[in-house]
SEBA-655024 format. One record per residue: residue number from 1; x, y, z of N, C-alpha, C in turn; residue in one letter. Coordinates in nm, 2 decimals, decimal comma. Last residue first. Layout:
# residues N
SITE  resi  n_east  n_north    n_up  ca_east  ca_north   ca_up  c_east  c_north    c_up  resn
SITE   NUM       X        Y       Z        X         Y       Z       X        Y       Z     A
...
This chain:
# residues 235
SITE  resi  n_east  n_north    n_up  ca_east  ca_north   ca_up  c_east  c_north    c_up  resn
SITE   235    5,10     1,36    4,68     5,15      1,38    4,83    5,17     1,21    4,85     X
SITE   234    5,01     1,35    4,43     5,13      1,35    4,48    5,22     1,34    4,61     X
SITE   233    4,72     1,36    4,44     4,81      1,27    4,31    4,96     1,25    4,38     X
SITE   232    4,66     1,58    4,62     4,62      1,45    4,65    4,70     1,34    4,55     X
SITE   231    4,74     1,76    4,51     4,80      1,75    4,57    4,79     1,59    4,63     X
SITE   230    4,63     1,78    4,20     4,73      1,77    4,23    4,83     1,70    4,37     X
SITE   229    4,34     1,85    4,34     4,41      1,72    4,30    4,50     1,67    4,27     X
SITE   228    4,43     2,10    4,39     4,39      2,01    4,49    4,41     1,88    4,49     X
SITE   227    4,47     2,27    4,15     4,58      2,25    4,25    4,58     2,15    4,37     X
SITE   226    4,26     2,20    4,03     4,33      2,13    3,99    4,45     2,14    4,09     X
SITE   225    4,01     2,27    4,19     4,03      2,14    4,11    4,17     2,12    4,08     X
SITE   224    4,13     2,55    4,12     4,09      2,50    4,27    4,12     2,29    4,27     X
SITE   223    4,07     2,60    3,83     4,17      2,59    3,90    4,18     2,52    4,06     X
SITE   222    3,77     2,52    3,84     3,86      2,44    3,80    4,00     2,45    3,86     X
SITE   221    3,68     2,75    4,01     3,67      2,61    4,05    3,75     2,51    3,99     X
SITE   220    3,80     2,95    3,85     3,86      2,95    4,01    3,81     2,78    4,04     X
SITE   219    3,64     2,96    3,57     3,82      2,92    3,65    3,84     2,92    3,78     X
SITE   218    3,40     2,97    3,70     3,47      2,87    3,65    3,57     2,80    3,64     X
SITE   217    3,40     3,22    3,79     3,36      3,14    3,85    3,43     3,02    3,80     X
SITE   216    3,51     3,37    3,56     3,60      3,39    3,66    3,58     3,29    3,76     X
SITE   215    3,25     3,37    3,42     3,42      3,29    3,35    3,47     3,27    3,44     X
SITE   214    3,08     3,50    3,58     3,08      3,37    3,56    3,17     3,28    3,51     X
SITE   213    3,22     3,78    3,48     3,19      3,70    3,63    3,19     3,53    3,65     X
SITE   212    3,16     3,76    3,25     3,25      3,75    3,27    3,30     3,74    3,39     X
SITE   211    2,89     3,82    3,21     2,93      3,70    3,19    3,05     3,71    3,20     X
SITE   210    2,73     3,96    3,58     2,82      3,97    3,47    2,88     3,83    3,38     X
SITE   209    2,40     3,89    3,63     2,56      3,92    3,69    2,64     3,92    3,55     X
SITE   208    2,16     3,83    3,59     2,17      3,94    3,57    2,32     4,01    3,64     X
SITE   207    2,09     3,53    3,57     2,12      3,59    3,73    2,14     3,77    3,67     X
SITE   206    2,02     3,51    3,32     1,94      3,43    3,43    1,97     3,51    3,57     X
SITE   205    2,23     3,61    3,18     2,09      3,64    3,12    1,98     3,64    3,25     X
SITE   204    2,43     3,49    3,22     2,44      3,64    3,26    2,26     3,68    3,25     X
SITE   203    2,41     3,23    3,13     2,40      3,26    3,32    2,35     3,47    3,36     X
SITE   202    2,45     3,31    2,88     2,33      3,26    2,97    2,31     3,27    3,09     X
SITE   201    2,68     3,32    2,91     2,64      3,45    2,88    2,47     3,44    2,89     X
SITE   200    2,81     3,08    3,00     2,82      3,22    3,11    2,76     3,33    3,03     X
SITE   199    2,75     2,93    2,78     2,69      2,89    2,91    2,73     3,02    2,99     X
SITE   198    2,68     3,10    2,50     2,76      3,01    2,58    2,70     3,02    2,73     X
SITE   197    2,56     3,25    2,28     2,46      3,10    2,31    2,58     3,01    2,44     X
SITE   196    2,66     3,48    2,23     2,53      3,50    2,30    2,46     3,35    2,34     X
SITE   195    2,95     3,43    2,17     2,88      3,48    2,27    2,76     3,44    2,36     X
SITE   194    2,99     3,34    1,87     2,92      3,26    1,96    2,83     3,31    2,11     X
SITE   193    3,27     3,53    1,93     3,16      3,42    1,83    3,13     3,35    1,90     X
SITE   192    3,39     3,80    2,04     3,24      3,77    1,99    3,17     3,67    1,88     X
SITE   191    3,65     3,79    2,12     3,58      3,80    2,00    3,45     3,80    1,94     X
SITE   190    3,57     3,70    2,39     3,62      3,84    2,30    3,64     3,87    2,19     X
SITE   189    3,46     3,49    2,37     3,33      3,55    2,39    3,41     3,67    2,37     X
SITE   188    3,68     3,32    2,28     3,59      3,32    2,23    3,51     3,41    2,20     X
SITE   187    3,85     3,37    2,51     3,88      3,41    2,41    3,74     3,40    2,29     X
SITE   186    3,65     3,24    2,72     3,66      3,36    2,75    3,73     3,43    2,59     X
SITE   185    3,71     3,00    2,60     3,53      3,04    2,58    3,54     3,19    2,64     X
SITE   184    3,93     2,90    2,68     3,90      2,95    2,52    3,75     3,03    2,54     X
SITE   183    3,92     2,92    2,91     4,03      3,00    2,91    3,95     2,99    2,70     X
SITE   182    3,80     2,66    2,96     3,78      2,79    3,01    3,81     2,92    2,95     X
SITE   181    3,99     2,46    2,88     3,84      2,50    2,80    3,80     2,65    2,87     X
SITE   180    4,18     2,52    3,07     4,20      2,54    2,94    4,06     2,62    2,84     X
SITE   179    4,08     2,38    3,30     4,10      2,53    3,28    4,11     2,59    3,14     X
SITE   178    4,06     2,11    3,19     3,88      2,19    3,26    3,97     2,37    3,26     X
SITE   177    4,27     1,98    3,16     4,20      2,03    3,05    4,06     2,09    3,08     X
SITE   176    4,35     1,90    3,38     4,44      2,02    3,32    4,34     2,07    3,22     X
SITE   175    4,16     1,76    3,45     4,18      1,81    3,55    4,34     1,96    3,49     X
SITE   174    4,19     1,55    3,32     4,11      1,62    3,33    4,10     1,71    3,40     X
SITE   173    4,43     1,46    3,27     4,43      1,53    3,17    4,26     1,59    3,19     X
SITE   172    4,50     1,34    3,52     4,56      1,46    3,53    4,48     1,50    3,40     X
SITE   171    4,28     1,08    3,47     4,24      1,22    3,60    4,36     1,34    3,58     X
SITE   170    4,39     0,95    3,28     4,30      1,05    3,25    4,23     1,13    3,39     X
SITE   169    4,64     0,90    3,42     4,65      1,00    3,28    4,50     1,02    3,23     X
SITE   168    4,53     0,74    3,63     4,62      0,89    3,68    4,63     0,92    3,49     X
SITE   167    4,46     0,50    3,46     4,38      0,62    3,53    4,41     0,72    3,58     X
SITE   166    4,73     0,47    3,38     4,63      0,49    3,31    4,51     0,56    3,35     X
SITE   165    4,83     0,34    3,58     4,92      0,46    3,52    4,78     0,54    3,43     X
SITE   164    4,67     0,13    3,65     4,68      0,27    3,75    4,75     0,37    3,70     X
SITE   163    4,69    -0,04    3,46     4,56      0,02    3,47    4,57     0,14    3,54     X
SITE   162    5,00    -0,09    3,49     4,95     -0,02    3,36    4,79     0,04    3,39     X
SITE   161    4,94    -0,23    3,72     5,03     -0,12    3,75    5,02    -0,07    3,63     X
SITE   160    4,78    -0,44    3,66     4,73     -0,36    3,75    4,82    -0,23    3,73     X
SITE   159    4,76    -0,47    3,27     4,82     -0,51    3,41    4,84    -0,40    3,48     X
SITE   158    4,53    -0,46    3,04     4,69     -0,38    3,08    4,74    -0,46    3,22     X
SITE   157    4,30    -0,57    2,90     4,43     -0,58    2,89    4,57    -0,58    2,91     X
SITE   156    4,11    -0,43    3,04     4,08     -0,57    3,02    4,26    -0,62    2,96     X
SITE   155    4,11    -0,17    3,09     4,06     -0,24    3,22    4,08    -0,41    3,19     X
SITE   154    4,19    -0,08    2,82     4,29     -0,05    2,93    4,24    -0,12    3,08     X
SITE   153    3,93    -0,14    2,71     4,05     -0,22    2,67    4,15    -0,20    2,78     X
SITE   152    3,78     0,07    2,81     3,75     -0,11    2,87    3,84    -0,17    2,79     X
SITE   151    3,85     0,27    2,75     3,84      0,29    2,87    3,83     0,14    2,95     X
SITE   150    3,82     0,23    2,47     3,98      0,27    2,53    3,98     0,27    2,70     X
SITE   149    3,55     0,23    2,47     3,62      0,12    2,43    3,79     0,14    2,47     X
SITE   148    3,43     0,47    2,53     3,46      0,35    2,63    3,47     0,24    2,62     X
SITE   147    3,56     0,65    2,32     3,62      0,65    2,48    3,58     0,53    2,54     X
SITE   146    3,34     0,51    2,13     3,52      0,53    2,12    3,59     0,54    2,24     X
SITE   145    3,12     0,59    2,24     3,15      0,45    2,24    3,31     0,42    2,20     X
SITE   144    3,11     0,86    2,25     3,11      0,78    2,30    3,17     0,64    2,35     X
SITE   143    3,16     0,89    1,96     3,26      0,94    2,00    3,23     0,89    2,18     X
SITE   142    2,91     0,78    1,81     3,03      0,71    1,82    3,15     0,79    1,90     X
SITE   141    2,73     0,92    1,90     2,74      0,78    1,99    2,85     0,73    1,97     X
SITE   140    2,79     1,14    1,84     2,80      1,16    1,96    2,81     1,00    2,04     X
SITE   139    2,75     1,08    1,59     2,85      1,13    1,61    2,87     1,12    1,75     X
SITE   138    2,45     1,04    1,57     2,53      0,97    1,53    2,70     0,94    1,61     X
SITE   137    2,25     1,18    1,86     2,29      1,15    1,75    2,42     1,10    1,75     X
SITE   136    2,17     1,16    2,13     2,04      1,18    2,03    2,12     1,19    1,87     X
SITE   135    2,24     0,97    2,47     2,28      1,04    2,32    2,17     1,05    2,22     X
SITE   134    2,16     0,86    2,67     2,07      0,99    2,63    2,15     1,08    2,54     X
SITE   133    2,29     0,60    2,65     2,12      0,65    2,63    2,07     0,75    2,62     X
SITE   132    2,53     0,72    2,76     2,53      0,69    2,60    2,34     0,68    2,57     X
SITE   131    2,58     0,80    3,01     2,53      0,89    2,91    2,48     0,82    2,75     X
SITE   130    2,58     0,54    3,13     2,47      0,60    3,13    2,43     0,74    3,04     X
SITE   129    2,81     0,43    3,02     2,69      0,37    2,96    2,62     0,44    3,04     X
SITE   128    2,96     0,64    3,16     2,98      0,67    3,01    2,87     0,57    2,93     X
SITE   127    2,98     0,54    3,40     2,88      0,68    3,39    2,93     0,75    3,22     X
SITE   126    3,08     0,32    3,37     2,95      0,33    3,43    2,88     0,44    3,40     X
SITE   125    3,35     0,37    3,33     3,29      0,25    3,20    3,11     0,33    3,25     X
SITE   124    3,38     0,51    3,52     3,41      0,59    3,39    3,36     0,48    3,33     X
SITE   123    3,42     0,29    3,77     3,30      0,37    3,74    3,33     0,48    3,62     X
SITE   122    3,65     0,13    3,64     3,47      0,11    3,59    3,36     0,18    3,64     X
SITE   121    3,83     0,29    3,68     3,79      0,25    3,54    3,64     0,23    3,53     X
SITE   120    3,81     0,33    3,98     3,79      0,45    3,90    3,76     0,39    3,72     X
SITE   119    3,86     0,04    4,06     3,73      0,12    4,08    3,69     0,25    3,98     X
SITE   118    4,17     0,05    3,97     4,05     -0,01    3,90    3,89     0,00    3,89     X
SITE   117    4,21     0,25    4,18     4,26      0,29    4,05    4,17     0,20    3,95     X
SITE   116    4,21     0,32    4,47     4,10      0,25    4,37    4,10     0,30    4,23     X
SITE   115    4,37     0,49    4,64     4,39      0,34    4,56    4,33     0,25    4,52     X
SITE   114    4,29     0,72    4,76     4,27      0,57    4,84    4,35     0,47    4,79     X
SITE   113    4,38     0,90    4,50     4,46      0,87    4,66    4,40     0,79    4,76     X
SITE   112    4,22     0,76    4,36     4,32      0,75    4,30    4,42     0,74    4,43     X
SITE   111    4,00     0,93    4,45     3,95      0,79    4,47    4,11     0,71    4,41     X
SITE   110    4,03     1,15    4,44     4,02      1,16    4,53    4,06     0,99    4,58     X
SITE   109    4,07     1,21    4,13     4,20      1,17    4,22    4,18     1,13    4,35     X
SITE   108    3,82     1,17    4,07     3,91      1,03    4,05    4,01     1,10    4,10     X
SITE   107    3,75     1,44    4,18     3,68      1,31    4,22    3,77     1,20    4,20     X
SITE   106    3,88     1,60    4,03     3,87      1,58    4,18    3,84     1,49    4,19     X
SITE   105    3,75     1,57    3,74     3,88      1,50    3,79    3,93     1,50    3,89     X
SITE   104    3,50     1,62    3,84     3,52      1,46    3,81    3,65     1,47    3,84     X
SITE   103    3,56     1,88    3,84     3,53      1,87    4,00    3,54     1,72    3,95     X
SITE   102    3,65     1,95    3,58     3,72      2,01    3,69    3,70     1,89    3,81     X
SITE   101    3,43     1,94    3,44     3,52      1,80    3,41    3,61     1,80    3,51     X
SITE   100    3,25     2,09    3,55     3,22      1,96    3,56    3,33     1,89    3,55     X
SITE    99    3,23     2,35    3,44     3,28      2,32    3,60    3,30     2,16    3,58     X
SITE    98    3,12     2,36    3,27     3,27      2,42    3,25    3,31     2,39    3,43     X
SITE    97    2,82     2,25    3,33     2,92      2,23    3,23    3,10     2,28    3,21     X
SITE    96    2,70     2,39    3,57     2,80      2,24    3,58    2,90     2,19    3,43     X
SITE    95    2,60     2,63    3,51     2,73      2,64    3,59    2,79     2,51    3,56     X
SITE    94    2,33     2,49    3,38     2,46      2,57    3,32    2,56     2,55    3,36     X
SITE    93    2,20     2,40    3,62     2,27      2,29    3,55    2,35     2,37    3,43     X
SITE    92    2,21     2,60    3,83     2,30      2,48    3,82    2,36     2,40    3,73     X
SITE    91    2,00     2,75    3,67     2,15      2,82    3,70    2,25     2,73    3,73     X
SITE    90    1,82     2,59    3,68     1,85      2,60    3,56    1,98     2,66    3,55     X
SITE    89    1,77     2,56    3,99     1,81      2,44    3,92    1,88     2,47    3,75     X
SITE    88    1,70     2,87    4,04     1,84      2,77    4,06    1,88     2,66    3,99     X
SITE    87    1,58     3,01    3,74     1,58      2,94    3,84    1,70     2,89    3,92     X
SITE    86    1,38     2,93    3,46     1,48      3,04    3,52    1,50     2,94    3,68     X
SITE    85    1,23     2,78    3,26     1,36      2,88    3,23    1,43     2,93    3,28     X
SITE    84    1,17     2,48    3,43     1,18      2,60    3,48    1,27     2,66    3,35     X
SITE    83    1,20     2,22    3,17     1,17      2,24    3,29    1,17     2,39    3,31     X
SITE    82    1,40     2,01    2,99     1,30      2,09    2,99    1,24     2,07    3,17     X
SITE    81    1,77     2,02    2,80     1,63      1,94    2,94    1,52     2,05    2,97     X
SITE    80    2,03     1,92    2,64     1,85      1,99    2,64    1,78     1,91    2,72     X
SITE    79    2,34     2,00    2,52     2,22      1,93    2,64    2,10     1,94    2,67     X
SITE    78    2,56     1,97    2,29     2,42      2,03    2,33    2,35     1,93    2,39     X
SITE    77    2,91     2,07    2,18     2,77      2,00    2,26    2,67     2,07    2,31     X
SITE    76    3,17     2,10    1,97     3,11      2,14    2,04    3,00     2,01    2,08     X
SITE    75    3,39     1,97    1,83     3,41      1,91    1,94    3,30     2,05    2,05     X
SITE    74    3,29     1,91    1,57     3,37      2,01    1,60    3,43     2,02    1,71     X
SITE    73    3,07     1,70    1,57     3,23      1,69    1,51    3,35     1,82    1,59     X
SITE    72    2,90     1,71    1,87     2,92      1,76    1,71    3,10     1,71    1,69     X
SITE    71    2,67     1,55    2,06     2,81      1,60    2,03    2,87     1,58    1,92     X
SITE    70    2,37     1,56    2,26     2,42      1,56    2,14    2,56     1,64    2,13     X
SITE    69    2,15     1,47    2,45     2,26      1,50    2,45    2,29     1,49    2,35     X
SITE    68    1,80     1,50    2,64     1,88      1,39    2,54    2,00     1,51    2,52     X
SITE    67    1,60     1,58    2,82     1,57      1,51    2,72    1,70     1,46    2,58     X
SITE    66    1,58     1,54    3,16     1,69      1,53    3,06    1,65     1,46    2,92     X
SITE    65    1,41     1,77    3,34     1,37      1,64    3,26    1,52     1,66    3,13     X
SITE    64    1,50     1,83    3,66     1,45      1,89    3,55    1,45     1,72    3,46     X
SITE    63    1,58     1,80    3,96     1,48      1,80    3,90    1,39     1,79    3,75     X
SITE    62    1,87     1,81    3,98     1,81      1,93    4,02    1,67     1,93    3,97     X
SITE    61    1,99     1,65    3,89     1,95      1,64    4,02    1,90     1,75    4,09     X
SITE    60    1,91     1,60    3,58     1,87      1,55    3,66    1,88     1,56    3,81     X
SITE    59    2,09     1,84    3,54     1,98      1,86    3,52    1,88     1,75    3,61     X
SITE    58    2,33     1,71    3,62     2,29      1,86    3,70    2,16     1,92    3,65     X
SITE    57    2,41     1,56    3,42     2,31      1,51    3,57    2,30     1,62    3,65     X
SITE    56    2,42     1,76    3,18     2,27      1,64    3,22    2,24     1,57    3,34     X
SITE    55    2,66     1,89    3,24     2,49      1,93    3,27    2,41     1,83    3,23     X
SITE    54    2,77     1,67    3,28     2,79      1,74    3,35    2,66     1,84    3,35     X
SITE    53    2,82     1,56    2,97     2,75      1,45    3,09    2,69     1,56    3,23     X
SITE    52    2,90     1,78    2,86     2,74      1,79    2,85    2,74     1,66    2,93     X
SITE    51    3,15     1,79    2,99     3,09      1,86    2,98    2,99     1,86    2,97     X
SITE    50    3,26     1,50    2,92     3,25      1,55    3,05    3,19     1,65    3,07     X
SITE    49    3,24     1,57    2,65     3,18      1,46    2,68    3,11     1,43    2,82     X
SITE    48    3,45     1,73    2,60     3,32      1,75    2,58    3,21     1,65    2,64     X
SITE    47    3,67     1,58    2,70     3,61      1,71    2,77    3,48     1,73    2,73     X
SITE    46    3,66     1,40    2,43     3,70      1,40    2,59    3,65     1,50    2,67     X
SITE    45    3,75     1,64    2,27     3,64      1,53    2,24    3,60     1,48    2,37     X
SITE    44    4,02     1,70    2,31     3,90      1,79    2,36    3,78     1,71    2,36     X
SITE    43    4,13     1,55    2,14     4,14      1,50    2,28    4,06     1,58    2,35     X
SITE    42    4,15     1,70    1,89     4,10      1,55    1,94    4,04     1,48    2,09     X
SITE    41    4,29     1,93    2,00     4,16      1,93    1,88    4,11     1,78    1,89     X
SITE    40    4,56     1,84    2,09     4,41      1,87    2,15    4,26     1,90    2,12     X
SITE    39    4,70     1,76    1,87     4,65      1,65    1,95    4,51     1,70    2,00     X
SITE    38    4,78     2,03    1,82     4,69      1,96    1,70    4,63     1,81    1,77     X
SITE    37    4,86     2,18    2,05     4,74      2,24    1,90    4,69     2,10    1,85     X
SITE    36    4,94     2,02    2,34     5,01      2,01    2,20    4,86     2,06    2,12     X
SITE    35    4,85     2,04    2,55     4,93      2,15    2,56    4,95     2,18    2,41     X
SITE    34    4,69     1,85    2,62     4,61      1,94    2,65    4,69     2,03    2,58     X
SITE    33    4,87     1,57    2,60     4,74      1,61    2,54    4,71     1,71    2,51     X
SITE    32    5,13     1,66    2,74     5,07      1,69    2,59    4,94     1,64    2,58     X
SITE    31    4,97     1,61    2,99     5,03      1,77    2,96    5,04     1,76    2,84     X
SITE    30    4,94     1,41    2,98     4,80      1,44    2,99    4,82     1,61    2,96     X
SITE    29    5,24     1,32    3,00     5,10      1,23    2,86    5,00     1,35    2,84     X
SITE    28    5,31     1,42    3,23     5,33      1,46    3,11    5,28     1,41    3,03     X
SITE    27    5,16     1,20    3,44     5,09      1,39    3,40    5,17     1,45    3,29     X
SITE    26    5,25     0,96    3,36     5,10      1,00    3,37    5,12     1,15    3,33     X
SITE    25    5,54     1,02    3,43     5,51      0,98    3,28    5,34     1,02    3,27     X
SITE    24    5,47     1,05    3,69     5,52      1,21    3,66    5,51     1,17    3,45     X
SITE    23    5,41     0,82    3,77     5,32      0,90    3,80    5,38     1,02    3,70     X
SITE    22    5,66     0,68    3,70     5,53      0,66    3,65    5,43     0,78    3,67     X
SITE    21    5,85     0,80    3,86     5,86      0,83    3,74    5,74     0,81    3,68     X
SITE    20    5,73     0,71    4,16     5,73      0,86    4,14    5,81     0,87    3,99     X
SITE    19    5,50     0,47    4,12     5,63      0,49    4,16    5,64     0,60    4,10     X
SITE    18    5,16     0,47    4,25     5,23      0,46    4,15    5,40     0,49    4,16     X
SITE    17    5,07     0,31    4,57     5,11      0,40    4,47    5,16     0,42    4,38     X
SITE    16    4,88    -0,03    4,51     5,00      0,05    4,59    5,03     0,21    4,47     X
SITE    15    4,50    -0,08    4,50     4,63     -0,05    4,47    4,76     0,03    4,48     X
SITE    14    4,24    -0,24    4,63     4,29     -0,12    4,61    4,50    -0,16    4,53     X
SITE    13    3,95    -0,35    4,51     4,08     -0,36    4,51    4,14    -0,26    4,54     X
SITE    12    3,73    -0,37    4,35     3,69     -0,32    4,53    3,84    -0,28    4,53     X
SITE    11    3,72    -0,48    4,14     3,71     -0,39    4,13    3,70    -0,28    4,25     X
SITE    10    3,73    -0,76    4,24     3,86     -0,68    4,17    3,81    -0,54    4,17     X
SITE     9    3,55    -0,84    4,40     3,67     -0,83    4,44    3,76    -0,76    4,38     X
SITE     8    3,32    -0,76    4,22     3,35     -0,65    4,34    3,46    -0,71    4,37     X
SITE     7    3,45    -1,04    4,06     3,39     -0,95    4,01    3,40    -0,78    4,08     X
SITE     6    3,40    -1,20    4,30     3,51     -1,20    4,23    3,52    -1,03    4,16     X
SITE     5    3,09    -1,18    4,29     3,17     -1,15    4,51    3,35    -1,16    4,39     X
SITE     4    2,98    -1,28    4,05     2,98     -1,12    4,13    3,07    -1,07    4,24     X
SITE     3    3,03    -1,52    4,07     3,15     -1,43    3,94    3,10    -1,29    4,00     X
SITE     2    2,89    -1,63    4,30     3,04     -1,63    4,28    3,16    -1,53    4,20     X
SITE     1    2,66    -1,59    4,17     2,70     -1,52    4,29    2,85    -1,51    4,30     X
C-alpha cells in the first residue's frame, strides 16, 4: 500500500513551468522532427501509432469489436474491427485516425498546462501497453515497444525538469505532426496512390460527401489542435 500512495504520489505531482528557453528548446526538437525529410520518415512511426491507437478506441467506444492493429515498415497502418459497414460508429472510427494525434496532443497540453508533466508520461506508458495487445504483427510490436522504452527511460532516468522538457517535445511534435500527415494524404490522393483505400475516400463512400471535404475536416481539427494547444503551452 505504501509503494502505491508513493507511487500516485509521484505521478499525481504537479510541476512548475518550464522556463521560457526550455520550452521554446521543446518545440524546436519537435519542429525538426516534423520539418527535417529524412528524420521524419522515422519519427512519423510515432504518428502512426497515434493513428491506428485512434481508430481502435473509436472503434471500441462506439461499440464495434477491435480485432487487432498492425504497423508496416513503411510507416503505414491497419486497424480492423468488425461490426456495422455503415453507420456513425463506423464514420467515427475513420474520422479518428487523422484526427487523433491532433486532439491527444490537446490533451497532454491540456494536462501539461495544470503541470502533470509526469502524469502525462505514464498515462503514454498506459495507453501504449494497451495498444500493444491488440498488435497482430512483428513490426508493429517492435515499433511499439521502441516508443515505450524511450517513453519509460525518460520517466526513469531524467530529472523532473528533463521529464517536463520531454513531455512538452512529445505534445508539440504531436500536435505539429497531425497537420502534416494531413497535408500528405491530400498530396497523395492527387496523385492517385492509394486513393481508394484512405480514410477520407472511405468516408466519401459512407456519407456520400466529398473526400476532399473530409481532408478539409481533418485539417481544421488538427489545425484547431494545434493553435490551441499552443496557447495553452505558452500562455
Amino acid at each position: 500500500m505504501e509503494v502505491l500512495e508513493r507511487s500516485w504520489s509521484r505521478v499525481s505531482a504537479t510541476s512548475p513551468p518550464l522556463p521560457g528557453w526550455l520550452l521554446a528548446l521543446s518545440a524546436a526538437l519537435a519542429l525538426l522532427l516534423v520539418a527535417s525529410p529524412a528524420v521524419w520518415q522515422r519519427a512519423r512511426h510515432a504518428v502512426t501509432i497515434a493513428h491506428e491507437g485512434s481508430h481502435g478506441l473509436a472503434a471500441l467506444v462506439t461499440g464495434r469489436r477491435l480485432s487487432g492493429i498492425r504497423l508496416h515498415s513503411d510507416t503505414s497502418g491497419v486497424t480492423v474491427s468488425a461490426g456495422r459497414p455503415s453507420g456513425a460508429g463506423m464514420v467515427l472510427t475513420l474520422a479518428a485516425g487523422y484526427t487523433g494525434p491532433g486532439l491527444f496532443g490537446l490533451g497532454a497540453a491540456a494536462l501539461l498546462a495544470a503541470g502533470y508533466a509526469v502524469g502525462l508520461l505514464w498515462a503514454l506508458l498506459g495507453l501504449l501497453a494497451l495498444l500493444l495487445v491488440q498488435i497482430r504483427n512483428w513490426y508493429g510490436l517492435w515499433s511499439v515497444l521502441v516508443t515505450g522504452t524511450l517513453v519509460l527511460a525518460a520517466t526513469w532516468w531524467l530529472p523532473a525538469e528533463g521529464q517536463a522538457a520531454f513531455a512538452h517535445a512529445v505534445t508539440w511534435f504531436l500536435l505539429l505532426a497531425a497537420p502534416r500527415t494531413v497535408l500528405e494524404l491530400q498530396a497523395t490522393r492527387r496523385r492517385g496512390r492509394g486513393a481508394p483505400d484512405s480514410d477520407a475516400d472511405q468516408l466519401a463512400r459512407l456519407t456520400h460527401l466529398p473526400g476532399l471535404l473530409w481532408v478539409g475536416v481533418f485539417l481544421l481539427v488538427d489545425a484547431g489542435a494545434l493553435l490551441l494547444g499552443t496557447w495553452w503551452l505558452v500562455r
